[in-house]
C-alpha positions as semicolon CSV with decimal commas, in nm:
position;residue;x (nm);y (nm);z (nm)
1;X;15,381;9,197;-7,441
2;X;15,145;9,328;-7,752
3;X;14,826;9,153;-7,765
4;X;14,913;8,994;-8,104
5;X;15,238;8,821;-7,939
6;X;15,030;8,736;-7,636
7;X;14,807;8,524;-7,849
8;X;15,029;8,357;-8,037
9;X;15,221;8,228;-7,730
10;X;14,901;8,129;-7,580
11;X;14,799;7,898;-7,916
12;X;15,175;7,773;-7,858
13;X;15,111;7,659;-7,519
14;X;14,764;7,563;-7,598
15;X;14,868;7,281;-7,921
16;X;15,198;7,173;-7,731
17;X;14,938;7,063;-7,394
18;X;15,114;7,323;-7,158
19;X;14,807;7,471;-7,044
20;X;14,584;7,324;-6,805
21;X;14,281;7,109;-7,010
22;X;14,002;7,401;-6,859
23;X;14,195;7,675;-6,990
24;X;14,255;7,547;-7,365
25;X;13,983;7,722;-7,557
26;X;13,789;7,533;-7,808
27;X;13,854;7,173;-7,615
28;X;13,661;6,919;-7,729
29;X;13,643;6,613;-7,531
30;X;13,546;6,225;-7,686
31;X;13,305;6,059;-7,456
32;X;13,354;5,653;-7,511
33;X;12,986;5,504;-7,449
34;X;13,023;5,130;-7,460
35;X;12,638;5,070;-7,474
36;X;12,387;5,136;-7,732
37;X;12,219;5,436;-7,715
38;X;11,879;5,474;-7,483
39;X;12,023;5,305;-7,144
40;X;12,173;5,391;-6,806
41;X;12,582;5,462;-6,949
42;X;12,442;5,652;-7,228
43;X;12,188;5,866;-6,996
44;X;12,504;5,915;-6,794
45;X;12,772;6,022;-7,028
46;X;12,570;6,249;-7,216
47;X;12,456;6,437;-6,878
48;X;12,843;6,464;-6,787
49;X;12,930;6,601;-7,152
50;X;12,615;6,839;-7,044
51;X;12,757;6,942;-6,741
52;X;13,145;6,981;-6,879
53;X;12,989;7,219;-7,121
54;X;12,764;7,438;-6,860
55;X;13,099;7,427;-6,648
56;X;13,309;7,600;-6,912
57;X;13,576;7,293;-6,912
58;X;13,478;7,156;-7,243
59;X;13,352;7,348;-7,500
60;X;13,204;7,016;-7,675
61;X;13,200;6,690;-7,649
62;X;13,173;6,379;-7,920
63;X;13,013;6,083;-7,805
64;X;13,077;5,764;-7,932
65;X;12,828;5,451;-7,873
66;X;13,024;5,079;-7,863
67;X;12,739;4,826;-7,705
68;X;12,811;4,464;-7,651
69;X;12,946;4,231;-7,382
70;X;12,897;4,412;-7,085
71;X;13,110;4,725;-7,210
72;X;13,374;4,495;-7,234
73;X;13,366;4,561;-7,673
74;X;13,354;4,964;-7,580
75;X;13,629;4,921;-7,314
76;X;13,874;4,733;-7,579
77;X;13,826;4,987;-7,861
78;X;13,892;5,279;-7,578
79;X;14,191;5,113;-7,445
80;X;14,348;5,066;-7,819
81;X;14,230;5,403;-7,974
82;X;14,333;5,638;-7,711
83;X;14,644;5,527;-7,488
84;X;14,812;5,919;-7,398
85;X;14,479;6,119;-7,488
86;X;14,413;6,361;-7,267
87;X;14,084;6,461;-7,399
88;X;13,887;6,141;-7,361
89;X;13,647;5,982;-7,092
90;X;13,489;5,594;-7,100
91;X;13,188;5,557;-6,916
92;X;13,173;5,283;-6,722
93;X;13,070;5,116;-6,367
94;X;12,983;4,774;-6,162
95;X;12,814;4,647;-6,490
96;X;13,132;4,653;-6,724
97;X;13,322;4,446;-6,387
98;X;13,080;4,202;-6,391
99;X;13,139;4,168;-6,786
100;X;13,475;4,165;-6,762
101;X;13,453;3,874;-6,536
102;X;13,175;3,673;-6,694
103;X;13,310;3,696;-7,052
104;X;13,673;3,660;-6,957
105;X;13,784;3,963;-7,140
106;X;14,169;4,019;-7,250
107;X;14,138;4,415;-7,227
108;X;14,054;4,528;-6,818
109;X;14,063;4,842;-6,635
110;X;14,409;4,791;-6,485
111;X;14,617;4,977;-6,778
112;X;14,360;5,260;-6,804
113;X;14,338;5,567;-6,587
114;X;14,078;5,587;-6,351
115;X;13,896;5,979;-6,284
116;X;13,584;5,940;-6,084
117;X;13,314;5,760;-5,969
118;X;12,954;5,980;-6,038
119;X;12,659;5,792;-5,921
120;X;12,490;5,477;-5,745
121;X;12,136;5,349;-5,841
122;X;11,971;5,075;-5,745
123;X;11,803;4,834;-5,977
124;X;11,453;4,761;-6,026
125;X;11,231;4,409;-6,171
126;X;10,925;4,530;-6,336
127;X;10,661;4,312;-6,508
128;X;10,484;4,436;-6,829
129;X;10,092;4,559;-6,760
130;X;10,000;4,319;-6,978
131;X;10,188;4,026;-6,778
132;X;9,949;3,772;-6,602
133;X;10,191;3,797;-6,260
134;X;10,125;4,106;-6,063
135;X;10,372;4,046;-5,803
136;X;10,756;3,900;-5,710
137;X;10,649;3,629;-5,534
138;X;10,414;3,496;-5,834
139;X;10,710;3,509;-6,061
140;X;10,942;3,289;-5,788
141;X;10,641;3,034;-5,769
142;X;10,695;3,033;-6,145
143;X;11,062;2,997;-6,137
144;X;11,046;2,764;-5,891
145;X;10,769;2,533;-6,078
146;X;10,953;2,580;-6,412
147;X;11,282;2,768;-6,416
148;X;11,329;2,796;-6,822
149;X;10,978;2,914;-6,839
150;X;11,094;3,245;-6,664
151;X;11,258;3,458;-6,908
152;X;11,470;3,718;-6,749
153;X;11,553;4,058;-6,925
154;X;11,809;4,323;-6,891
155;X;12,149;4,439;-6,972
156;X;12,441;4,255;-7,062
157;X;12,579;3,934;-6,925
158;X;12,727;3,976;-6,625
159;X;12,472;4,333;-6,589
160;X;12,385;4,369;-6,219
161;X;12,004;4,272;-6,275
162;X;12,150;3,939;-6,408
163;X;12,351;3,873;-6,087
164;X;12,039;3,980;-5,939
165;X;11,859;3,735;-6,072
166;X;12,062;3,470;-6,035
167;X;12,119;3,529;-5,631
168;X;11,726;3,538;-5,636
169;X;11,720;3,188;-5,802
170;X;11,972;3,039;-5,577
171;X;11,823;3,227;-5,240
172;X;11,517;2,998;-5,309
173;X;11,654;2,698;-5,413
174;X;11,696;2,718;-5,784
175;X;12,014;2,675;-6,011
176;X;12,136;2,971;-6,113
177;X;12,237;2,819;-6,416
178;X;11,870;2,738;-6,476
179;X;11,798;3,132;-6,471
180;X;11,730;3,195;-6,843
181;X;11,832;3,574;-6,913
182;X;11,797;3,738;-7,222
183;X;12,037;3,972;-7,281
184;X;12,059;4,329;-7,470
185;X;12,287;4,613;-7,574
186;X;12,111;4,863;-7,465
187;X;11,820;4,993;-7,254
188;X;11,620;5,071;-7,564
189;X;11,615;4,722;-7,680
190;X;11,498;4,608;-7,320
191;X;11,285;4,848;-7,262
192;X;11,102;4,724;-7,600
193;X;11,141;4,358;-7,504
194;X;10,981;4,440;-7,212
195;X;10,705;4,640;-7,361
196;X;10,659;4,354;-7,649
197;X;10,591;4,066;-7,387
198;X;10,929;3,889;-7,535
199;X;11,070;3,862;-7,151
200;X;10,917;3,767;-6,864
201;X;11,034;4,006;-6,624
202;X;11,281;4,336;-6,723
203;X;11,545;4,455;-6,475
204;X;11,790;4,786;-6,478
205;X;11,824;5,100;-6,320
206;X;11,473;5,307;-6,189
207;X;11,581;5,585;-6,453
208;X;11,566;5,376;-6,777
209;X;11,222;5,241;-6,638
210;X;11,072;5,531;-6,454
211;X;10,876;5,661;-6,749
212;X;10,690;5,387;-6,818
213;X;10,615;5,263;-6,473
214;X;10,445;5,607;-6,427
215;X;10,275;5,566;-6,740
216;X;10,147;5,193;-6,664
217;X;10,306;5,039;-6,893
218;X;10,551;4,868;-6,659
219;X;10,453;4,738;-6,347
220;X;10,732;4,755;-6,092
221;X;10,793;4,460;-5,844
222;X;11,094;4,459;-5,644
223;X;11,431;4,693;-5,570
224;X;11,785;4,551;-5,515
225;X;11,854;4,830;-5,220
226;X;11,908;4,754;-4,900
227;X;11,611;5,020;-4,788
228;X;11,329;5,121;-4,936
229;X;11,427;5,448;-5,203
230;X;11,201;5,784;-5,156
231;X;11,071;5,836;-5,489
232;X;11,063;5,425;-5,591
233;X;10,694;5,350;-5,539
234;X;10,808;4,925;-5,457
235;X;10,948;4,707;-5,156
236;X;11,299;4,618;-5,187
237;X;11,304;4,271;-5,274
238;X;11,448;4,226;-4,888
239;X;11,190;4,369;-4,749
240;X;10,956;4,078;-4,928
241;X;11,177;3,807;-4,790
242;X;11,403;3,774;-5,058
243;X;11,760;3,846;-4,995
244;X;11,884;4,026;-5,274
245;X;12,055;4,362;-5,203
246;X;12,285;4,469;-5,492
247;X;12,382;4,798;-5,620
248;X;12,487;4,959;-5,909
249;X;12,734;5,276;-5,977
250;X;12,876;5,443;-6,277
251;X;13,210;5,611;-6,298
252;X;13,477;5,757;-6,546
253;X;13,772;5,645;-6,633
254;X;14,091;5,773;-6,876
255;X;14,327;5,666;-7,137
256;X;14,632;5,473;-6,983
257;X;14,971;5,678;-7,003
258;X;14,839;6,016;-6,916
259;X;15,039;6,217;-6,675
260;X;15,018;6,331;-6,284
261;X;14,912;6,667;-6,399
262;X;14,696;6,587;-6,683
263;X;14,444;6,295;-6,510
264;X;14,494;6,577;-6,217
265;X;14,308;6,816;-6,486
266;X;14,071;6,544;-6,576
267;X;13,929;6,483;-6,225
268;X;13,925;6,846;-6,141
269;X;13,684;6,906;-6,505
270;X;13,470;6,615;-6,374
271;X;13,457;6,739;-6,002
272;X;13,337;7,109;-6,173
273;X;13,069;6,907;-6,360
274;X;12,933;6,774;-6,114
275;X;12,898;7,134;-5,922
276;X;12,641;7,253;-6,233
277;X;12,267;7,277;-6,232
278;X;12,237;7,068;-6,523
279;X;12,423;6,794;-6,308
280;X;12,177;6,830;-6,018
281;X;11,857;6,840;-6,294
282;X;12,038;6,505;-6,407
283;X;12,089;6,338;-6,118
284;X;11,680;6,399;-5,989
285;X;11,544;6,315;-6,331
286;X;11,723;6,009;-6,289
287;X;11,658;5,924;-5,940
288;X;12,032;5,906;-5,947
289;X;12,192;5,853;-5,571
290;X;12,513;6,103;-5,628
291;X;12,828;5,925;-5,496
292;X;13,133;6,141;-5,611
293;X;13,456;5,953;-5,516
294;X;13,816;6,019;-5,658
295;X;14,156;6,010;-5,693
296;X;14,309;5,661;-5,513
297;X;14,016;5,640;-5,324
298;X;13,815;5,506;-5,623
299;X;14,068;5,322;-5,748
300;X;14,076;5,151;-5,410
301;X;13,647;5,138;-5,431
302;X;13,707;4,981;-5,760
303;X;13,961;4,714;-5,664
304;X;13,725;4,600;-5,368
305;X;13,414;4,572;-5,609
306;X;13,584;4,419;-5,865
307;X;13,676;4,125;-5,580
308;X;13,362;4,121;-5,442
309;X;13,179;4,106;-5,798
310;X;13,396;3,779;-5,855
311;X;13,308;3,603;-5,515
312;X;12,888;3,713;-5,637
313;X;12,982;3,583;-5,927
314;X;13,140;3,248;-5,857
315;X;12,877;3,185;-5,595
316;X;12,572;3,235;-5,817
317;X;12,672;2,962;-6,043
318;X;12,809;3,250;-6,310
319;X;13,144;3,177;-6,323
């Protein structure tokens, strides 16, 4: 076959989807983000789009930021813009489950397609410098004495700090309803709450916190994990007699009605990703905990976390 014909059979192939997603050149993916910019799913979806580009699977990548409600506002605009789209991602994880629970949304994963799960990190409390408390147990006295006076800050309702917070308050003996969190749609806005003095105490992921804790800015005072994590200079919050161990994990997911073969394609992209150096450089910036998982076996993972999310949930007064 002359070159010529060779080409234009391969731009036939390549505009009716024939060709597998990695070898259609000039693919450019759209990356859903449903968080403002500066926190933990935008860190995370721009380092995949990173990755899928030092991979040679995408050869760009649009990102979209849609904060609000957990991910739950992101999730709804994803599910209605792009049902059969091959070339589209949402990030997403345990936060957006616990939204979808806590704020009763009408749009859920179960119509979408899900690709892969990328990463567990555990959560961290920190106090500002400037804060009068210096440690955990000074801010449970507090909550304790007073509960309102103990203004919580992190992520979205339902976030994984704020069902941290809440099993805190009921592990010693306070309401959870009582638990007055302060809510934000991104980790830029908590991160200057925190900063500002507006909240008492700030909670997300060590990577949206790390610089300023190593700055002393932040003070950090507890860690949801069940052991202590190399490279997080604090106790877990069991280890200082508080039984609190809760994690948090991001994933991908895909618009519903794609085919075998394409979300086939999709996972295989994300699995390359993951195999890059600026993957790796991602996930120990981050003090990211990588925790690939496909196929039905995260859709299985998913199922089970959404259930036990909902029992958390229910028994911390949230629901």
């Amino acid at each position: 076959m002359r070159r010529d014909a060779f080409l234009k059979s391969l731009l036939a192939l390549t505009a009716a989807g024939a060709l597998p997603l990695s070898a259609q050149a000039g693919v450019n993916l759209k990356m859903m983000i449903p968080a403002n910019p500066g926190g933990g799913w935008d860190t995370t979806g721009r380092a995949l789009g990173k990755a899928l580009q030092e991979a040679g699977v995408a050869s760009g990548v649009v990102y979209e930021n849609k904060g609000g409600a957990a991910g739950a506002l992101g999730l709804a605009q994803f599910a209605s813009s792009t049902t059969g789209d091959p070339h589209a991602l949402l990030v997403m994880g345990a936060v957006m489950l616990g939204g979808i629970i806590t704020n009763k949304s009408p749009v859920d994963l179960s119509k979408l397609t899900p690709i892969a799960r990328l990463t567990s990190e555990d959560n961290v409390f920190v106090l500002p410098a400037s804060s009068p408390f210096k440690t955990m147990a000074e801010v449970v006295a507090q909550l304790k004495k007073d509960p309102g006076s103990v203004k919580w800050g992190g992520g979205s309702r339902g976030s994984t700090e704020h069902i941290a917070a809440c099993i805190l308050a009921r592990s010693v003996g306070v309401d959870p309803k009582k638990v007055n969190y302060v809510s934000f749609r991104g980790g830029g806005e908590a991160v200057a709450a925190i900063l500002g003095g507006q909240v008492t105490v700030g909670g997300s992921g060590y990577s949206e916190f790390a610089e300023h804790i190593g700055a002393g800015k932040m003070r950090a005072i507890g860690v949801t994990s069940q052991r202590r994590v190399p490279g997080i200079p604090v106790a877990t919050l069991k280890e200082q007699g508080f039984q609190v161990v809760i994690g948090n994990w991001r994933g991908v997911y895909a618009p519903a009605d794609l085919s075998g073969d394409q979300r086939a394609e999709l996972v295989k992209m994300v699995v390359a990703a993951t195999r890059t150096k600026a993957w790796t450089d991602a996930l120990q910036t981050n003090k990211w905990t990588p925790a690939l998982l496909t196929g039905r076996e995260f859709q299985s993972f998913v199922d089970y976390e959404f259930s036990a999310l909902r029992a958390i949930i229910y028994l911390a007064g949230m629901a």
